[in-house]
C-alpha positions in Angstrom: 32.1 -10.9 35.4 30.5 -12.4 38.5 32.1 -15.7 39.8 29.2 -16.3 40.2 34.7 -16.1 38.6 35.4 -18.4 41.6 36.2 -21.9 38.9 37.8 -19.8 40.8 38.3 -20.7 44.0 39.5 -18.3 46.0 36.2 -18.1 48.2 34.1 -19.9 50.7 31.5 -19.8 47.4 33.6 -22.3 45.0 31.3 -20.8 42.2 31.1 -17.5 40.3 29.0 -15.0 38.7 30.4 -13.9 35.3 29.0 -11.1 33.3 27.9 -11.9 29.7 30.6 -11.7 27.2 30.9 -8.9 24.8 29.9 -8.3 20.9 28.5 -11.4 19.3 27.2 -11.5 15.5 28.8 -10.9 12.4 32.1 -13.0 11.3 35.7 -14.2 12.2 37.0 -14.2 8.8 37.2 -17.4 6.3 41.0 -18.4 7.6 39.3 -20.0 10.7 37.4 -23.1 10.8 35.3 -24.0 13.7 37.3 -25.6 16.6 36.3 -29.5 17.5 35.5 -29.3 21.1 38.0 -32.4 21.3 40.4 -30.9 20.3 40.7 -28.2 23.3 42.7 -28.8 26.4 42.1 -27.9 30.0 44.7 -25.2 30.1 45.4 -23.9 27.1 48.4 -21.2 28.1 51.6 -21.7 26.8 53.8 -22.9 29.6 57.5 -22.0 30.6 60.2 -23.3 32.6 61.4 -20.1 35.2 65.2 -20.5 33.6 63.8 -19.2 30.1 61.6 -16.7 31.5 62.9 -12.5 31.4 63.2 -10.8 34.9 61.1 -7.6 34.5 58.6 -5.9 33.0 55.1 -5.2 33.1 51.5 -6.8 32.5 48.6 -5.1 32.2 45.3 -6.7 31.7 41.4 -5.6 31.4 38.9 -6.0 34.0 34.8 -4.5 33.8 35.2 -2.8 36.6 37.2 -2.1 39.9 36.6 -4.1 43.2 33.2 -2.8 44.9 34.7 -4.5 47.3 38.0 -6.5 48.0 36.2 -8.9 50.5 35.2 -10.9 47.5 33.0 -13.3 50.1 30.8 -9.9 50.4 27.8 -9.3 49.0 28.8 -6.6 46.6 31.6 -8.3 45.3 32.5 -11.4 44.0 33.3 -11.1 40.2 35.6 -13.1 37.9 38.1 -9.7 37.7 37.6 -9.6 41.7 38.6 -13.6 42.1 41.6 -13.0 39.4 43.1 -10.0 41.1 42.8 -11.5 44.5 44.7 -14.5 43.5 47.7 -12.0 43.0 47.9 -11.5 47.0 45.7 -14.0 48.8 47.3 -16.9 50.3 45.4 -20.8 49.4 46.7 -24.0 50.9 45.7 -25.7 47.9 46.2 -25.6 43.9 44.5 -26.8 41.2 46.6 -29.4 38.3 45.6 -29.0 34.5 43.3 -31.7 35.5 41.3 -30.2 38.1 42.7 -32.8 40.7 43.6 -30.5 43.7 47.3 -30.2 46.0 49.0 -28.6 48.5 50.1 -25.4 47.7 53.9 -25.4 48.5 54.0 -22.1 48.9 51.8 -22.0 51.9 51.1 -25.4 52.7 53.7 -28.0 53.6 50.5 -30.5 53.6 46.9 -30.6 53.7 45.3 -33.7 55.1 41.9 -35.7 55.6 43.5 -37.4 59.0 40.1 -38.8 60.2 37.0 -40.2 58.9 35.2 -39.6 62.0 34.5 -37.6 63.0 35.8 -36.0 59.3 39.2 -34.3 60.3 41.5 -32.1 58.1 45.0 -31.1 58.9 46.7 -28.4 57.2 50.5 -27.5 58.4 51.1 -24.4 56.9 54.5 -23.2 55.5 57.0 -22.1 58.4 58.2 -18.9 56.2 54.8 -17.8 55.0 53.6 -14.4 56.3 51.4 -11.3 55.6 53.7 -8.4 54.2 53.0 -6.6 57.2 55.6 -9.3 59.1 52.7 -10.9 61.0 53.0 -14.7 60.5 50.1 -16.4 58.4 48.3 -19.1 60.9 45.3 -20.8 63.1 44.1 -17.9 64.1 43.6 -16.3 60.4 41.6 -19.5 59.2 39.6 -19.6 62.5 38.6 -16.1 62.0 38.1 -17.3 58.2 35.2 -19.9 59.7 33.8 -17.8 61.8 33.0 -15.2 59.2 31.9 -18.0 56.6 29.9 -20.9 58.6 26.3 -18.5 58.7 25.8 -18.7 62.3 26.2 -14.9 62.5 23.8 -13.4 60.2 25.6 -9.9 60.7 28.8 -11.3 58.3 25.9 -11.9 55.4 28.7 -13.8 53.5 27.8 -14.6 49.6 27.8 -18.3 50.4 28.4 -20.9 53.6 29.3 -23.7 51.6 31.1 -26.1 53.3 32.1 -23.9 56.6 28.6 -24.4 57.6 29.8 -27.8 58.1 32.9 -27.4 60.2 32.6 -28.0 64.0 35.5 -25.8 64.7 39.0 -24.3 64.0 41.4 -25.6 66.4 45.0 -24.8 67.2 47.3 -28.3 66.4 51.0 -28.5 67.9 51.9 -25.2 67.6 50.0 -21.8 65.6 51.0 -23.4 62.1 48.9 -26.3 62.9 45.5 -25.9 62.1 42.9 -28.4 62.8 39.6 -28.6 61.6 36.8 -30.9 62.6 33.1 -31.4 61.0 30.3 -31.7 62.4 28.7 -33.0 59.2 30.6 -35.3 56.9 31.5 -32.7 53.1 33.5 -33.9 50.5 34.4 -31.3 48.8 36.1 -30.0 52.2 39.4 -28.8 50.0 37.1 -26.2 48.3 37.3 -23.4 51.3 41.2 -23.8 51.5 41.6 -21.7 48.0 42.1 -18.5 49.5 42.1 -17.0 53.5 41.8 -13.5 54.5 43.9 -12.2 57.4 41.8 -12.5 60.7 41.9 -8.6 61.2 40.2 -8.1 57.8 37.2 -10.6 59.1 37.4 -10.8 63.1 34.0 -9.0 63.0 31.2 -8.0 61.1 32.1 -4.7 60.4 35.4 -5.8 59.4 33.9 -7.9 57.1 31.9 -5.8 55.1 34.1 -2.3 55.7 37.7 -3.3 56.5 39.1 -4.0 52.7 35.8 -1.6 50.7 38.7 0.3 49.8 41.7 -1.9 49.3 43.3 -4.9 50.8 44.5 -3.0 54.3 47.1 -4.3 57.0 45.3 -3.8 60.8 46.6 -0.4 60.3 44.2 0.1 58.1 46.0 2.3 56.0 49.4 0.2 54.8 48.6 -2.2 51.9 48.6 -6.0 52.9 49.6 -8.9 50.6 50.6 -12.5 51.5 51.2 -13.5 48.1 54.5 -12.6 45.6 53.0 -9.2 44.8 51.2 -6.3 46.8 49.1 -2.7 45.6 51.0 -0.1 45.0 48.3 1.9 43.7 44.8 2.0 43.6 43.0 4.6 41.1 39.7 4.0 42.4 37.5 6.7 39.9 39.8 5.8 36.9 39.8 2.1 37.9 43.3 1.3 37.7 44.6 -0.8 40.5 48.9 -1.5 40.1 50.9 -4.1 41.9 54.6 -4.7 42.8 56.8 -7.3 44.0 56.0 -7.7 47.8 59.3 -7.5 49.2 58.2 -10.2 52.2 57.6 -12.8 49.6 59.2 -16.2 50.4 58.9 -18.1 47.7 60.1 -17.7 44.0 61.1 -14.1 43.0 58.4 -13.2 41.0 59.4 -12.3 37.4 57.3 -9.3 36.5 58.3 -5.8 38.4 54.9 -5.0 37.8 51.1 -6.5 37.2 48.4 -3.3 36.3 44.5 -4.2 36.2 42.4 -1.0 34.3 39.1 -0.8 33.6 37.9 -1.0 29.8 34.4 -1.0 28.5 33.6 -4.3 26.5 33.4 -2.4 23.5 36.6 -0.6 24.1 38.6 -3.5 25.0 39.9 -5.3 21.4 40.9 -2.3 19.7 43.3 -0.7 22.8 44.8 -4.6 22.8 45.3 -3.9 19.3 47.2 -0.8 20.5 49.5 -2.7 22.8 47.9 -1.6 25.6 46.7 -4.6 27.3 48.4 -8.1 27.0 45.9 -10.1 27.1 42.4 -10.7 27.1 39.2 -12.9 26.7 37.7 -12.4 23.4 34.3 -12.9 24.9 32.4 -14.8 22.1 32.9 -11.4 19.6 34.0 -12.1 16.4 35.1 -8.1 16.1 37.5 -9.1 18.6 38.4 -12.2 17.0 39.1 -10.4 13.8 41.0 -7.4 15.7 43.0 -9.5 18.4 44.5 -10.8 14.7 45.2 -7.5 13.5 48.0 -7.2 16.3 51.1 -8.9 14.9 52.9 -10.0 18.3 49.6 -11.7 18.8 47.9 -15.5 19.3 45.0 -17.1 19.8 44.9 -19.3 22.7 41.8 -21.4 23.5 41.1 -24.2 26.7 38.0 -25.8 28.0 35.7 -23.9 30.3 33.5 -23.9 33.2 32.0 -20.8 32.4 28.1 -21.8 32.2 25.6 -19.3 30.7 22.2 -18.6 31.4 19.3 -16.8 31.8 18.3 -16.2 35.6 14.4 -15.4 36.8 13.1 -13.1 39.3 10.7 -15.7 40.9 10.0 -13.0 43.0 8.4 -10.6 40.6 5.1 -10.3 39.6 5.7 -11.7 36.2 7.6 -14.5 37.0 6.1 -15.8 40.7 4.2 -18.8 38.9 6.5 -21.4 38.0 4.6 -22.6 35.1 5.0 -19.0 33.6 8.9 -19.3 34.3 8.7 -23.0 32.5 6.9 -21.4 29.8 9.5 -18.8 29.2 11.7 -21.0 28.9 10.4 -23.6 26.5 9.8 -20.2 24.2 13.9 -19.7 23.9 15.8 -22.1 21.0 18.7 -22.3 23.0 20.4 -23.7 20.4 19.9 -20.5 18.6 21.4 -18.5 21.6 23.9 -20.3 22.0 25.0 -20.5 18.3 24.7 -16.5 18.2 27.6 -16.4 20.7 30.0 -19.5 20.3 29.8 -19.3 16.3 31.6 -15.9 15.8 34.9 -17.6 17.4 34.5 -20.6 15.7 34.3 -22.2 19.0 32.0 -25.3 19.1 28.0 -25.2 20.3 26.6 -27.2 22.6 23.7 -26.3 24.4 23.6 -26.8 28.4 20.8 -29.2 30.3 22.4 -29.7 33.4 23.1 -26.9 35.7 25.1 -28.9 38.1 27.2 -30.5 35.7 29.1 -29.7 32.5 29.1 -31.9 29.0 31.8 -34.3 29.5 31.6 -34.1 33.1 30.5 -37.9 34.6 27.4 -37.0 35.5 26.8 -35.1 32.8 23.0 -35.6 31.8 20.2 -33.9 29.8 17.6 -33.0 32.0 16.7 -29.3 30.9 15.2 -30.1 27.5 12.7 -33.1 29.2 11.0 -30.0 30.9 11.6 -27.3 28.8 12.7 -28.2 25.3 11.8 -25.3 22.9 8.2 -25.3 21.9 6.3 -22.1 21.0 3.4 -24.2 21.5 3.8 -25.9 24.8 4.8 -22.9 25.9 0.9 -21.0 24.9 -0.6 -23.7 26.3 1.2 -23.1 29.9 0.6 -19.7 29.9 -3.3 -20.7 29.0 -3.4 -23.3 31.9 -2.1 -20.4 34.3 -5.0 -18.5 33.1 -3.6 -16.0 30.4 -4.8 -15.3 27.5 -3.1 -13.9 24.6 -4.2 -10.6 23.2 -5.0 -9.8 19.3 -1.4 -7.9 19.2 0.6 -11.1 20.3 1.2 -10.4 23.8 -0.7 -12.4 26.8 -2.2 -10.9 30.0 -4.7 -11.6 32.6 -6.5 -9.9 34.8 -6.4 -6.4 32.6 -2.1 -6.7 33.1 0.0 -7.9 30.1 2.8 -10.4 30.5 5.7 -7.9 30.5 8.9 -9.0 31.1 11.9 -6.3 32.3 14.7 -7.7 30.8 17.7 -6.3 32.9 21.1 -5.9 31.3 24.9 -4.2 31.5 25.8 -1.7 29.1 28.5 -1.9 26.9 28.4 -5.2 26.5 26.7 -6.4 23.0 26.6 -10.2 24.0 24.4 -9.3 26.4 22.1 -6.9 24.0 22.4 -9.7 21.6 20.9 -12.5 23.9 18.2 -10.0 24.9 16.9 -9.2 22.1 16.9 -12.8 20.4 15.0 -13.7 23.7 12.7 -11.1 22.9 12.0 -12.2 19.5 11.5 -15.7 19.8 9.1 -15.5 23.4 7.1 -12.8 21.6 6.1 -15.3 19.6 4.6 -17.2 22.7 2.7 -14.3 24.3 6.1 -12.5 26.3 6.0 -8.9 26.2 10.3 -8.3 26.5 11.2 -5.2 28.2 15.0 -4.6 27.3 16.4 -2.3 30.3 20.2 -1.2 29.7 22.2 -0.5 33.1 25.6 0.9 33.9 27.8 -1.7 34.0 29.1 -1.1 37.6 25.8 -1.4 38.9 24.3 -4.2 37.7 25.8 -6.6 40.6 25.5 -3.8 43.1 21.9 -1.9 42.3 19.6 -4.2 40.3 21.0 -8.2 40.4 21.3 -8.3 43.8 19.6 -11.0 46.7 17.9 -7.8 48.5 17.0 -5.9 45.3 16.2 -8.1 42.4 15.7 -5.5 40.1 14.5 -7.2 37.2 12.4 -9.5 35.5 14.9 -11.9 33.7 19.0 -10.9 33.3 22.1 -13.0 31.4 24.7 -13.5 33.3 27.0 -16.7 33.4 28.4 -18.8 36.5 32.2 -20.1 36.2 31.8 -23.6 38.2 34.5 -25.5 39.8 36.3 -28.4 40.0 33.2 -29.1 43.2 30.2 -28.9 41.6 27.9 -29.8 44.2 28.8 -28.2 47.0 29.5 -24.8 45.1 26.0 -24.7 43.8 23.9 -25.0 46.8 24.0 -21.7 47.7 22.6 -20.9 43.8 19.7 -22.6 44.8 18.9 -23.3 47.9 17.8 -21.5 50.4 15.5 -18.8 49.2 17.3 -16.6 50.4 20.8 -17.9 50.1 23.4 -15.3 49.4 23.7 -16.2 45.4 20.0 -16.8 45.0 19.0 -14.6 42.9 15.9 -16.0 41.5 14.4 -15.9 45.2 12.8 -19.3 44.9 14.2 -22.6 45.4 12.6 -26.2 46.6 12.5 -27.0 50.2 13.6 -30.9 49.2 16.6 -29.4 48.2 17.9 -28.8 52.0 18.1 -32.4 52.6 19.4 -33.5 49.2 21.9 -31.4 49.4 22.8 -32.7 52.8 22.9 -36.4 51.2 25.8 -35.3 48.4 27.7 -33.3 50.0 28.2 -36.3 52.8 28.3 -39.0 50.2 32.1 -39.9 50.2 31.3 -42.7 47.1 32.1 -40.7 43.9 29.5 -42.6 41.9 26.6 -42.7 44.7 27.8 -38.7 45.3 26.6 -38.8 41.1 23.1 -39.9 41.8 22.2 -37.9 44.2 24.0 -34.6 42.1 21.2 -35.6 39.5 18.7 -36.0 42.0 19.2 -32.4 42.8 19.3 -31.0 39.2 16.1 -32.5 38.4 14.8 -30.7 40.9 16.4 -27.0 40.4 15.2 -27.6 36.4 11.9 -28.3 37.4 12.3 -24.8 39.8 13.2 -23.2 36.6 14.3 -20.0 38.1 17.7 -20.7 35.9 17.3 -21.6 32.7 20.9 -22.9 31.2 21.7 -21.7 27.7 25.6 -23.4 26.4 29.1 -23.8 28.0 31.3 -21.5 27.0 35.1 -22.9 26.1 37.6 -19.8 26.4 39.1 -17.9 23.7 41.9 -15.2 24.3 44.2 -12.9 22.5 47.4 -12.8 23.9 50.6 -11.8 23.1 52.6 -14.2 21.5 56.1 -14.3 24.2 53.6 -13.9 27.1 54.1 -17.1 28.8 52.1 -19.1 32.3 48.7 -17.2 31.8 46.1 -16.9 29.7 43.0 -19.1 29.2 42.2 -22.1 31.7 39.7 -24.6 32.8 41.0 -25.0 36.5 44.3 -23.5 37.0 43.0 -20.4 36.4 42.6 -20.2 40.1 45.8 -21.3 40.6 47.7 -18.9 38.5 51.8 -19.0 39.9 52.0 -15.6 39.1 55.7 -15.2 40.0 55.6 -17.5 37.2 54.5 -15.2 35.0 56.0 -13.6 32.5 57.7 -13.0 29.1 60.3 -15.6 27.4 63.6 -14.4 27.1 
């Protein structure tokens, strides 16, 4: 899952690719009635005091694939598995409550402070005790290097996204090496959003660093001896089988953790509900299946946890490619998809409820929260022809449309193993056929889809279904989405050069509700772009096992996970 799996927010990105979930269809048995979308709750783990929690033991939990990378601010990396295993060793001043509001991270933060208004000035005075497992003592310099990696002023680093850094003056030294200072140079709200995770300033001090330093595994500046500056460190790393174990770091300050050990291995989609069924994961995200559904019950130490989401699904354009360089044809495309149908093919099999998305800067329920996707491309078989026939194609006696001796052919890219995906696709290719679209469906390996073919230098593909997890920042964490062209999660290629400035308006608009109007502003422009085309939020539904206690499905503290927390009730 791509954050595109920052809400996590352990990067300089605040938003996150997330792969498409896995087997949708069929049904999840006449016990279950459809969840009320009222009814779900930010976090929906079941939570335990430390006191009634077991010392030892081991969790072990699924992820699609191992790290590419474990510089997740790199270009190859970035999933929701990569943001959720770095959050087991990456320090973050900041944390996230159940209701998104952000804090100090006591662990590594004793406070993080706004001190000025101008020019805009944040204090952070980090924890006296914390340090990298190495002995070297976490401070200025590490967050300086952080910036200097992050702010885009050295094309060399090629960082997924600038957000916010790209504002910051500089990194400064305060009292003494625990006192960091930074000043803006350009007013950003959503400032706190950069503070979720730092890398140690060997692992970024240079470009090479950056991109080759941790390929392999988080490294001290050895670069052979494991690092960690949070309550647990690798002990192993299986890199061909995909299995990457961690222990208790003995240098951890804080709380002993409660686990001995945390194991992430690598499971095909398909694969995944019947070995938790076999006790051999212990928890996972059911992914819209209602196979999984049925066979997360079939395990009798089992339980169906559900929360809120900020995962946003979608279909993402190749404005770029031949097929889809017109934006009228990309409009068209899109009024020939009943998202409501889509969306209903996925969220139905889990009983969870169906809405469809029209913002994509916002969520329903969000304030701000508005429909603007359906005023430009609300399903229409027939306003979609007539696009196509204003942009000069014609459609053919077999269905399809084409112009200039070329039929409209559309490469639909997707990962394998994974039937949400295969289900989307070929819904998609039924109902555009029925506007002229030729669908193409082209199966991948699932470890190269964000590596070989959705990629901002390869864009190999036509159209492709993947989600982004937002964040509790939702307008600074999209620009790079959309704006620029070639911004470092912009797949579609193709953005709106208004965007530049508007973004520069909300991100520096410290009035929450004036902030709101110029967020719409922005996503009436990026729907009219139409290079993303939102399909439905997707609330979170997880097997897990029942004494399994501080993790599991969450809204916003799923990026603040206390996982020496973590554990099994006594």
């Amino acid at each position: 899952m791509r954050i595109k799996s920052t809400a996590v927010l352990a990067t300089a990105a605040a938003a996150a690719l997330v792969l498409a979930g896995c087997s949708g269809g069929g049904t999840a048995g006449e016990s279950s009635s459809a969840v009320a979308q009222s009814s779900l709750k930010s976090t929906g783990w079941t939570t335990a005091d430390r006191s009634s929690i077991k010392d030892g033991g081991s969790l072990t939990l699924p992820i699609d694939s191992a790290p590419a990378n474990f510089q997740i601010n790199n270009l190859d990396s970035g999933t929701v598995d990569d943001q959720t295993i770095a959050g087991v060793y990456l320090p973050g001043f900041i944390q996230f409550k159940e209701n998104g509001d952000w804090e100090a991270n006591p662990d590594y933060a004793e406070s993080v402070k706004l001190t000025k208004d101008s020019p805009q000035t944040v204090e952070i005075k980090i924890n006296p005790k914390a340090v990298w497992s190495d002995g070297t003592p976490i401070t200025e310099k590490d967050v300086e290097a952080n910036w200097k990696a992050l702010n885009g002023t050295n094309p060399a680093f090629a960082p997924l996204a600038t957000n916010v850094w790209e504002d910051v003056d500089s990194v400064t030294q305060g009292s003494d090496e625990r006192d960091v200072v930074i000043t803006f140079k350009k007013v950003n709200a959503d400032w706190p959003s950069v503070l979720g995770g730092i890398y140690p300033y060997w692992a970024v001090d240079t470009p090479d660093h950056f991109n080759k330093a941790w390929a392999k595994g988080p490294y001290a500046a050895d670069g052979t001896t494991y690092v960690s500056g949070g309550p647990y460190i690798v002990k192993s790393f299986d890199a061909n089988g995909g299995v990457l174990t961690f222990e208790k770091n003995p240098k951890w300050w804080g709380d002993t953790p409660k686990l001995d050990t945390i194991v992430f291995k690598t499971v095909s989609r398909d694969s995944v509900a019947q070995a938790y069924a076999n006790k051999e994961f212990d928890a996972f995200n059911l992914n819209g299946s209602a196979d999984n559904f049925k066979t997360a019950n079939s395990r009798s130490d089992s339980k169906i946890e559900r929360s809120l989401g900020t995962t946003q699904r979608q279909i993402t354009l190749n404005g770029t490619s031949e097929v889809f360089k017109d934006k009228s044809v990309r409009q068209a495309f899109a009024q020939a998809m009943n998202r409501q149908v889509l969306a209903q093919a996925i969220l139905s099999p889990v009983k969870s409820p169906v809405t469809v998305l029209n913002n994509l800067i916002y969520l329903p329920g969000q304030k701000g929260y508005q429909d603007d996707a359906s005023k430009v491309y609300g399903y229409s078989t027939d306003s979609a022809k007539k696009k196509l026939e204003d942009a000069g194609w014609k459609i053919g006696s077999n269905g399809y449309a084409s112009k200039g001796g070329k039929e409209l052919d559309v490469r639909f890219v997707i990962p394998s193993d994974n039937q949400n995906s295969a289900n989307i696709a070929q819904l998609v290719q039924q109902q555009t056929k029925l506007a002229g679209f030729k669908v193409t469906i082209d199966t991948v390996p699932t470890d190269d889809f964000f590596t070989k073919y959705v990629t901002t230098t390869t864009r190999d593909f036509d159209a492709t279904y993947f989600a982004w997890q937002g964040t509790p920042f939702p307008v600074s964490s999209t620009k790079s989405i959309y704006y620029p062209a070639d911004a470092g999660q912009n797949y579609t290629g193709v953005t709106d050069e208004s965007l530049g400035k508007l973004w520069d308006t909300a991100n520096a608009e410290l009035n929450a509700n004036d902030r709101i109007k110029d967020a719409q502003k922005i996503d009436k422009v990026i729907v009219g772009v139409a290079g993303t085309i939102p399909l439905f939020p997707e609330p979170y539904a997880w097997g897990v096992r029942k004494d399994l206690v501080n993790y599991g499905p969450a809204q916003f503290q799923q990026s603040s996970v206390k996982w020496q927390d973590v554990g099994y009730t006594k």
